[in-house]
C-alpha angles and dihedrals in degrees: 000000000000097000118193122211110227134202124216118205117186114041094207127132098273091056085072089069089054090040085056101045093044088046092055094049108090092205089065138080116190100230111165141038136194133173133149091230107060102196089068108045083050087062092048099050086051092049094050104019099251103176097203128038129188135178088199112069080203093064086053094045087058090057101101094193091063102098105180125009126197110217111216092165127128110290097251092067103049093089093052099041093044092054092053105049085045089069096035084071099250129128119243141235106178112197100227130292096067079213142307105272128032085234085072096035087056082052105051086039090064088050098062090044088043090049103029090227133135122271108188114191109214096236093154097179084066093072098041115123104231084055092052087052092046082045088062093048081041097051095043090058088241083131096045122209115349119219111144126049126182115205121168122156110176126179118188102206114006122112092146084212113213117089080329085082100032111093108203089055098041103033086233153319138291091341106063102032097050108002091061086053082064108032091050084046086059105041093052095049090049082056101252110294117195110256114253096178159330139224118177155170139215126178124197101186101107104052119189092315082211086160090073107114132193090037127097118210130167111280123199113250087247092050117183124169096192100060122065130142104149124101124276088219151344151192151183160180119227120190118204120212093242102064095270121122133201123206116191133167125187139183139195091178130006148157096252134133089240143354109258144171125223127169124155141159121216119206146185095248097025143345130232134214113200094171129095087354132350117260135165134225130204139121134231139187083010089306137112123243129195101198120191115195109224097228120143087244112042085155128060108288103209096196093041086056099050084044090053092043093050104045095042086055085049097053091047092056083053097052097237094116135000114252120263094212102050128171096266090063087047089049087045088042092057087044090068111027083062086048100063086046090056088046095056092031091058092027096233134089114287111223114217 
């Protein structure tokens, strides 16, 4: 079995989710490790059996015998990192965001086309399986034509605090660490409709709320209560040049009963509800039918999703498929996500 040695740059929590995944594919040896605090890459390459460990990407970069990375860093240095392992010769799994700007996403884009690498977006909603089961009833037209999706994810106290709520290393708040999980989900099930416009809304009145007591919340790995410049919440409303439309509202921090998840797509033929669980909408024989597919996951599965993403990352290094996130959906997806941030920023609809 042709087997491929992967690098992993960024030792946060979320790298856990790719070190398991990796650890799980038999085509894969985890090879590399980097992470700015040594101690910790140190614990992780014990605990996985990671034969080489660095505290300079550079220094892992310069391992030839590293053929593919996953950058889990801060999201002001994906651009950066993913450049340079790009030229260094290495296939590429971005946690999303691609970046921060779409002057760095422009950049990273003509990378890929310069080096002829692959650039993988880690759109990991993509891969869950409740959305590989909805792709089949979209895909056979059962839904029609989509041109309205619904995507709200609200947490009423969870600014996980850390680089999550510094803006220059995370490029900003509620918007661009979850709602781009949901806007990209619904864009790409929509199948992917240019952008016309924007108009959006961000508010800054709650702050971190970090005084709250008798309630546990995720907390960054780099948790600090006293620091906090992203926005509490925000929303928008994207028009698509065909005619569609996509609503979405996130939070970080808000004034709600509870904190709740709600994404669905309206059709011409039927209608779907992902979260929290998928259902399907349609009608026969003039009546209308709410039909729930029996699968093991109808919610989100976290650790599915990480599992399909991986290993679909690992089997386009390998040449067996093409990946389905590619770098053009992490450059639209910034597009967008800035601006929502312009919209609110100048108070007026931005035109793509």
């Amino acid at each position: 079995m042709t087997t491929i040695k992967i690098g992993l740059i960024g030792n946060g929590s979320i790298s856990e989710s790719h070190l398991q995944a990796y650890q799980a594919n038999p085509k894969v040896q985890l090879w590399a490790i980097c992470d700015l605090n040594e101690e910790r890459a140190l614990e992780s390459a014990k605990k996985y059996n990671i034969p080489h460990v660095y505290t300079d990407y550079r220094e892992l970069l310069a391992n030839a015998e590293v053929q593919a990375v996953s950058i889990c860093t801060w999201n002001n240095s994906h651009a950066e990192i993913s450049i340079a392992a790009l030229e260094a010769g290495k296939n590429v799994l971005c946690e999303k965001p691609l970046c921060k700007t779409v002057e760095e996403a422009l950049r990273v884009e003509e990378a890929v086309r310069r080096t002829g690498k692959i650039l993988q977006v880690g759109f990991v909603r993509r891969h869950a399986p409740n959305i590989a089961v909805l792709r089949k009833f979209i895909d056979a037209g059962d839904l029609g034509e989509l041109y309205f999706a619904k995507a709200s994810m609200i947490r009423r106290i969870g600014n996980p605090g850390g680089w999550f709520s510094d803006k220059e290393r995370s490029g900003g708040g509620p918007l661009i660490d979850i709602g781009v999980h949901v806007i990209d989900l619904c864009w790409y099930l929509m199948g992917r409709p240019k952008v016309k416009s924007v108009s959006g809304n961000t508010y800054s009145k709650l702050g971190n709320r970090s005084h709250i007591e008798n309630y546990d919340f995720y907390k960054a790995a780099d948790y600090d209560a006293t620091h906090n410049d992203v926005e509490d919440m925000a929303n928008a409303l994207i028009r698509f040049e065909n005619g569609a439309s996509l609503l979405v509202d996130v939070s970080f921090t808000l004034h709600a009963k509870q904190d709740s998840a709600q994404v669905n797509l309206y059709g011409t033929k039927g209608g779907a509800e992902i979260e929290p669980k998928l259902s399907i909408v349609t009608e026969q024989h003039n009546t209308m039918i709410n039909i729930d597919p029996q699968i093991t996951q109808p919610a989100f599965d976290f650790n599915g999703a990480f599992r399909n993403e991986i290993n679909h990352f690992v089997d386009s290094c390998l040449g067996i498929i093409e990946t389905n996130s590619p770098v053009e959906d992490g450059v639209e997806m910034i597009k967008i996500l800035n601006a929502i941030y312009q919209s609110a920023a100048e108070g007026r609809e931005i035109q793509f």
